[in-house]
C-alpha positions in Angstrom: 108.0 36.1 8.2 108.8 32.3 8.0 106.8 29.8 5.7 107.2 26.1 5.1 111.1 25.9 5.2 111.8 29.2 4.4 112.2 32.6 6.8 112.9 36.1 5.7 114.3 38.6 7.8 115.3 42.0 7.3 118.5 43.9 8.6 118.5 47.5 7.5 118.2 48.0 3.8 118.9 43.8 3.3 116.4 41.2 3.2 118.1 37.4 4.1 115.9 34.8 2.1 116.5 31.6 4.4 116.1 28.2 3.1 115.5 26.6 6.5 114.7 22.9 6.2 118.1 22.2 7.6 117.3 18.1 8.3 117.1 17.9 4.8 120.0 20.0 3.6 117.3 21.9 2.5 116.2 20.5 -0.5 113.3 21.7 -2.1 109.5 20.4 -2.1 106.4 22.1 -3.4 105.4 23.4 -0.1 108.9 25.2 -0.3 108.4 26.7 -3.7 105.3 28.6 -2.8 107.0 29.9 0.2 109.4 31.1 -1.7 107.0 32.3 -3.9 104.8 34.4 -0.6 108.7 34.9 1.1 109.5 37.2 -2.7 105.8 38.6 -2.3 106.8 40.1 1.3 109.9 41.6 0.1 108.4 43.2 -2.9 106.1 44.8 -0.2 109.4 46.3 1.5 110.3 49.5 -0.3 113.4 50.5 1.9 115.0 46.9 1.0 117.8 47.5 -1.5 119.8 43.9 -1.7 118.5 40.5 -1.0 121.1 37.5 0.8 120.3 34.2 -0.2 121.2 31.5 2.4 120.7 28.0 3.9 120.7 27.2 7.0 122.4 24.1 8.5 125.1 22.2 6.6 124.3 22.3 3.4 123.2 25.5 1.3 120.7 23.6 -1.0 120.1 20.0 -1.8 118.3 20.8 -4.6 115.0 19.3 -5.7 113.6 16.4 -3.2 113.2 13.3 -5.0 111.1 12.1 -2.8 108.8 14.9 -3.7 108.7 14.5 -7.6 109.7 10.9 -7.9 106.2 9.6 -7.6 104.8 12.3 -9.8 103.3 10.9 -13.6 105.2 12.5 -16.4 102.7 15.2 -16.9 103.0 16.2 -13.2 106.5 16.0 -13.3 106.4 18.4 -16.0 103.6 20.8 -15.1 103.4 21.1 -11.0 107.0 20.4 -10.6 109.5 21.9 -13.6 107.2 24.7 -15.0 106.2 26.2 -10.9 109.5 26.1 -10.1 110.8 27.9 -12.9 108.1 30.3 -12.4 109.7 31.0 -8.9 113.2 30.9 -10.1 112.4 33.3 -12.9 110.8 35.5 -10.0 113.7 35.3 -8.0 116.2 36.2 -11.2 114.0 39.3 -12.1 113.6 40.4 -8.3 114.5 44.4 -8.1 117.0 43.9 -5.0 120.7 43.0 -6.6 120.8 39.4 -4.8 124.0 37.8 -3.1 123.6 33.8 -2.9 125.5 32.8 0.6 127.1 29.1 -0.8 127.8 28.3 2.8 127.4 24.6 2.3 127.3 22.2 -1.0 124.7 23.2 -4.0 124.0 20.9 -6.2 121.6 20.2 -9.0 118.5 22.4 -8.3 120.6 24.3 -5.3 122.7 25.3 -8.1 120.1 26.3 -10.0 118.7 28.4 -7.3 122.0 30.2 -6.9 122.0 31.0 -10.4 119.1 33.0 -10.0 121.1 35.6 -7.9 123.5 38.1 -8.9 126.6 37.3 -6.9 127.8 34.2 -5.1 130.1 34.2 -2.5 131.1 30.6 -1.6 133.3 29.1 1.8 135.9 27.5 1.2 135.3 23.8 1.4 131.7 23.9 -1.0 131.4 21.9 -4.1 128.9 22.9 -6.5 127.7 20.5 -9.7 124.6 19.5 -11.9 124.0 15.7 -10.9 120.7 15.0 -12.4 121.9 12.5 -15.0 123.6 10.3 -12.5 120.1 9.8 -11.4 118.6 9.6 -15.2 117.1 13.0 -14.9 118.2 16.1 -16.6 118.6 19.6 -14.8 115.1 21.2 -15.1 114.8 24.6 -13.3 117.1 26.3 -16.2 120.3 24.6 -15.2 120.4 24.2 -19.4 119.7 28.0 -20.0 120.3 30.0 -17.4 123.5 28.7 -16.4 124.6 28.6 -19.8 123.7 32.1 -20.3 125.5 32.8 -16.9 128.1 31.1 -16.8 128.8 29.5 -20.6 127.8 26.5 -22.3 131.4 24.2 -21.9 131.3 24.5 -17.7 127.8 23.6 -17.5 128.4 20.6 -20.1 131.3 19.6 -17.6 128.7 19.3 -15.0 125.6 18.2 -16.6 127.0 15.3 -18.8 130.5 15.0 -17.8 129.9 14.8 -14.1 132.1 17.6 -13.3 131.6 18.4 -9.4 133.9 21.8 -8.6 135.4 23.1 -5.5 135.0 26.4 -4.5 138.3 27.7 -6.3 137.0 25.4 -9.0 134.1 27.4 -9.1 135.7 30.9 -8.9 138.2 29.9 -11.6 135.1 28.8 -14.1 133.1 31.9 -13.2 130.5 30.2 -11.2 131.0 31.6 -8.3 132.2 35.7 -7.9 134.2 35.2 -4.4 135.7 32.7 -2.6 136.1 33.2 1.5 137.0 30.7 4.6 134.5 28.4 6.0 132.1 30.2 8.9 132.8 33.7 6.6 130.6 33.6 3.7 127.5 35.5 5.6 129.5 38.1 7.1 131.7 38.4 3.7 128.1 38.9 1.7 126.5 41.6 4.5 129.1 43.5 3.9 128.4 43.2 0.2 125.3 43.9 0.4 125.6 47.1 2.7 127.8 48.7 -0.1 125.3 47.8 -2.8 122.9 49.6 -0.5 124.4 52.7 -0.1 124.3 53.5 -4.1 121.7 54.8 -5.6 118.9 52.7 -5.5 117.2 54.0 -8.8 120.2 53.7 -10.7 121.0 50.0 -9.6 117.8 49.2 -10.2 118.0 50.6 -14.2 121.3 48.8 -14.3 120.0 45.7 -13.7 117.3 45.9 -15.7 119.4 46.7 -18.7 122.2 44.0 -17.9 118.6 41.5 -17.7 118.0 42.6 -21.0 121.4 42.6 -22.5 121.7 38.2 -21.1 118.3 37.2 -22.3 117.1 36.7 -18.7 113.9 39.4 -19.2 113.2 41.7 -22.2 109.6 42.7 -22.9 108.5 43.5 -19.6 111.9 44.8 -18.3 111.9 46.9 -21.3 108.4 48.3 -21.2 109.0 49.1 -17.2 111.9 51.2 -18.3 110.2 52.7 -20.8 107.0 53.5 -18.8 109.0 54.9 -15.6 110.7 57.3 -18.3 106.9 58.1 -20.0 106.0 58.8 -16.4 107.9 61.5 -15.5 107.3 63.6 -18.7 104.8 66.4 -18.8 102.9 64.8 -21.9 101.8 61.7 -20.0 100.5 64.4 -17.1 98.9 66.3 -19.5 97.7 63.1 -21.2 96.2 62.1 -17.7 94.5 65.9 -16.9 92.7 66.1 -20.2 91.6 62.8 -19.5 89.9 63.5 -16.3 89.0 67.0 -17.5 86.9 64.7 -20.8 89.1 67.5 -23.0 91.3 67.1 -25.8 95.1 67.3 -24.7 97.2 69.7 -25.5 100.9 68.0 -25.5 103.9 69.5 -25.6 106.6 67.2 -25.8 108.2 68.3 -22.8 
């Protein structure tokens, strides 16, 4: 499948998400976030996938946000069609069901970083920088570089970046807890497959539990992460098939507990 700047392919059990607007180190317009947006649709349609690579093609991993996409915008537009939708894809992409490896192959910056965020793991190549730029620009980080990266990765690294200007290496990066691995330049895909193959071969159910419940535990999803639990555990007991059967059968039920 491939949509305005962004292709998914499937290798096995892992999906590769593919920012693909290389000429502009893939930074990110509207037409981008709702292919993202139909790209997560696609893989939620894949049952056999069990982990999800993010990467960027080209030189750079993510740009971030195109200015020449929001910078026209009124405030209200700024606000509505560009910092609420794309939060409404990040937040998709954080709650995906695959465990998600973010391939920092090339620089990721403001809303790159952001998007990396939104994945599990990062493994980063050697010679990437990662940082929150906005303010340089008088803008302030607005798809939850403020709360999700906090909540990631701690308030004091993220206030480094977003108000002291704070742009890391990679071993920057790994030492702050931004990043999970650090491999040479041209190995960061290959390093993250192989990731992702061993994340495959567990038990899918149980991985997918677990990262509800670690969702839960950071903040990131509660109510509906919780009542998904909760219903795929109702599910399975004989009340809620009894419940169902006397409802068909217009009789009063006859639970059992069990």
């Amino acid at each position: 499948m491939e949509g305005h700047g962004v292709r998914v392919e499937a290798d096995g059990h892992v999906a590769r998400l593919v920012l693909a607007r290389p000429a502009k180190l893939n930074a990110l317009d509207l037409d981008m976030l709702a292919a993202l947006d139909a790209a997560l649709d696609a893989i939620d349609a894949e049952a056999a996938l069990a982990a999800m690579l993010i990467l960027g093609e080209g030189r750079g991993f993510c740009a971030g946000g195109d200015i020449t996409a929001w910078s026209g915008m009124t405030p209200a537009a700024f606000a509505e069609d560009w910092v609420r939708r794309g939060h409404r894809v990040f937040d998709r992409l954080a709650r995906s069901r695959l465990p998600t490896i973010a391939v920092l192959d090339g620089h990721a910056l403001g809303g790159g970083l952001e998007f990396a965020a939104c994945a599990d793991f990062r493994v980063a190549e050697r010679h990437i920088k990662v940082g929150l730029p906005e303010t340089s620009i008088g803008v302030v980080p607005g798809w939850s570089g403020t709360q999700r990266a906090v909540r990631r990765f701690g308030a004091q690294i993220v206030r480094r970046m977003a108000i002291g200007g704070d742009v890391l290496t990679a071993d920057e990066a790994l030492a702050a807890g931004l990043v999970d691995r650090v491999v040479d330049t041209g190995s960061g895909a290959v390093a993250a497959t192989q990731w992702a193959e061993r994340i495959a071969a567990r038990s899918p159910a149980a991985t997918r539990v677990a990262k509800a419940l670690l969702s839960i535990a950071e903040g990131e999803e509660t109510a509906g992460a919780a009542e998904a639990l909760a219903s795929a555990f109702i599910a399975t007991t004989a009340d809620c098939a009894e419940g169902v059967e006397s409802f068909r059968a217009k009789r009063p039920p006859a639970f059992t507990g069990a």
